[in-house]
C-alpha positions, -999 to +999 in steps of 0.1 A: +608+663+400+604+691+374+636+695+359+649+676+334+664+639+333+684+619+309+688+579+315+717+570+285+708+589+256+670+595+265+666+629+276+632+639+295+616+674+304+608+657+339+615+634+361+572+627+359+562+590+344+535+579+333+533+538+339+520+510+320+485+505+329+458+488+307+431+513+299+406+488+283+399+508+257+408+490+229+381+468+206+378+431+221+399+408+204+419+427+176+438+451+200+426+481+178+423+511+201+387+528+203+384+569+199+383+568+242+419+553+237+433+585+220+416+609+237+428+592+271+464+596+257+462+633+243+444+641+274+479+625+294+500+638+272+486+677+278+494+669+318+532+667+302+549+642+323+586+634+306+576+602+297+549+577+289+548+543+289+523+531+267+501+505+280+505+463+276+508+459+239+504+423+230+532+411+205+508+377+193+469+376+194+479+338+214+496+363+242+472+386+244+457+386+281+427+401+277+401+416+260+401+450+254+443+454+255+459+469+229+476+449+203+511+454+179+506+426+170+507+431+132+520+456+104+484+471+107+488+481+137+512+506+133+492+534+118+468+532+151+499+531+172+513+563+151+480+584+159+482+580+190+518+591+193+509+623+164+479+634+191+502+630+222+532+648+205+504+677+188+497+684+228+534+681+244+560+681+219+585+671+242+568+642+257+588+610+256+567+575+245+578+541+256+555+512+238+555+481+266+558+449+248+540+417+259+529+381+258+506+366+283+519+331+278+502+306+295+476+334+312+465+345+281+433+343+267+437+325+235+425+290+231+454+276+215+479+298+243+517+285+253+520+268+285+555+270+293+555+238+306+547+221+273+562+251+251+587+230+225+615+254+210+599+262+185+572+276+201+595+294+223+617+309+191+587+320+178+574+343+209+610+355+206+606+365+167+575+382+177+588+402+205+616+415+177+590+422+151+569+439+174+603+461+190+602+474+148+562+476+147+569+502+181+604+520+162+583+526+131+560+546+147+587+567+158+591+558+196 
């Protein structure tokens, strides 16, 4: 359990993981995280489990699935995403951070969400675009 781990090319300090769990910490609708958000994480991060998985991160504000989640959802997101990864790294350097990428689809709580029943391609190529944009939102802030 407290010796290191590599899965592929990512190397952990332990075999200890922190899972994906919504904190509700983040402000209602905009997926910016609140100062309880980053003090939760650095707080984590001192416990130094070998990785982190940070929690549901919507990739569209029409999959977001609930209030309160965090969003990367848009270039501006990136710098809240990055202080949360500088205060995790400033209290374990060697902590590994995983950012979970997601879209509520039809259980989302958007007026106009996708209901993959009706979804046209388009609709669906476009939840695809945002899951890529969003996978270089997360790389930016150096996952």
């Amino acid at each position: 359990m407290f010796t290191q781990y590599t899965i592929a090319n990512f190397k952990l300090e332990n075999r200890s993981v922190r899972s994906a769990t919504a904190t509700g910490t983040c402000e209602v609708t905009s997926g910016i995280p609140e100062q309880q958000f980053y003090n939760l994480y650095e707080s984590l991060a001192r416990g130094h489990p070998g990785l982190i998985i940070q929690e549901h991160s919507f990739v569209s504000i029409r999959g977001n699935a609930g209030p309160k989640h965090l969003g990367i959802h848009s270039d501006d997101m990136i710098k809240f995403h990055k202080k949360a990864n500088d205060l995790m790294r400033a209290a374990n350097s060697s902590i590994r951070i995983c950012c979970q990428l997601a879209h509520a689809g039809p259980n989302g709580i958007a007026t106009d969400k996708i209901d993959v029943n009706t979804a046209t391609i388009s609709d669906l190529e476009e939840v695809v675009q945002q899951f890529l944009e969003a996978a270089v939102r997360a790389k930016q802030k150096t996952f």
